[in-house]
C-alpha positions as CSV (number, residue, x, y, z in Angstrom):
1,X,0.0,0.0,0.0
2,X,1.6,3.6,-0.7
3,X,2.3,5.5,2.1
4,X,0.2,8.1,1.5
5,X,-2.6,6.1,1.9
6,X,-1.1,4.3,4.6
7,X,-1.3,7.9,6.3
8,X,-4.6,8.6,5.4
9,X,-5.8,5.0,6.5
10,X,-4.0,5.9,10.1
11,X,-5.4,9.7,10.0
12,X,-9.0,8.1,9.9
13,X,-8.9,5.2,11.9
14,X,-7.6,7.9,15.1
15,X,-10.4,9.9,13.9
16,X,-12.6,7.1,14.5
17,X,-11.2,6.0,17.6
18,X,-11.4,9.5,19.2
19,X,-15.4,9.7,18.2
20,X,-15.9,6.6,19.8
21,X,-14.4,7.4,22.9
22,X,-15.3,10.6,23.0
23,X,-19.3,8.7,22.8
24,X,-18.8,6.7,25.3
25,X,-17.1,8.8,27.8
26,X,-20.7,10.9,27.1
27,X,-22.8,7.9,27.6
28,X,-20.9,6.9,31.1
29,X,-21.2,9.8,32.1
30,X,-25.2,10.3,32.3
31,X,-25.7,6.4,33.7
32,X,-23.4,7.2,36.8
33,X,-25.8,9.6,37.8
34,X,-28.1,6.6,38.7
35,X,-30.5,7.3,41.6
36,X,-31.6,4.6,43.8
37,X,-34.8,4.4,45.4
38,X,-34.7,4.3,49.4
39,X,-36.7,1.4,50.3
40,X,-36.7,1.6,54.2
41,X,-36.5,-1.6,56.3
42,X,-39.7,-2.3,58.4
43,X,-39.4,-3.9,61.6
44,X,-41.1,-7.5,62.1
């Protein structure tokens, strides 16, 4: 393969790489904000 395209080929796959990431850092970021509910214990 010629090394320009070789280049390009690496230039894109980053690219790609750094979208993805850059999606899931979002997506983890809004599910660790989970809220619980508080279910309290009764006494039997």
């Amino acid at each position: 393969m010629p090394v320009y395209l070789r280049l390009y080929y690496l230039k894109r796959l980053k690219q790609q790489y750094d979208e993805e990431n850059a999606a899931y850092e979002k997506a983890t970021k809004k599910s660790s904000k989970l809220s619980r509910p508080s279910i309290k214990k009764s006494n039997r």
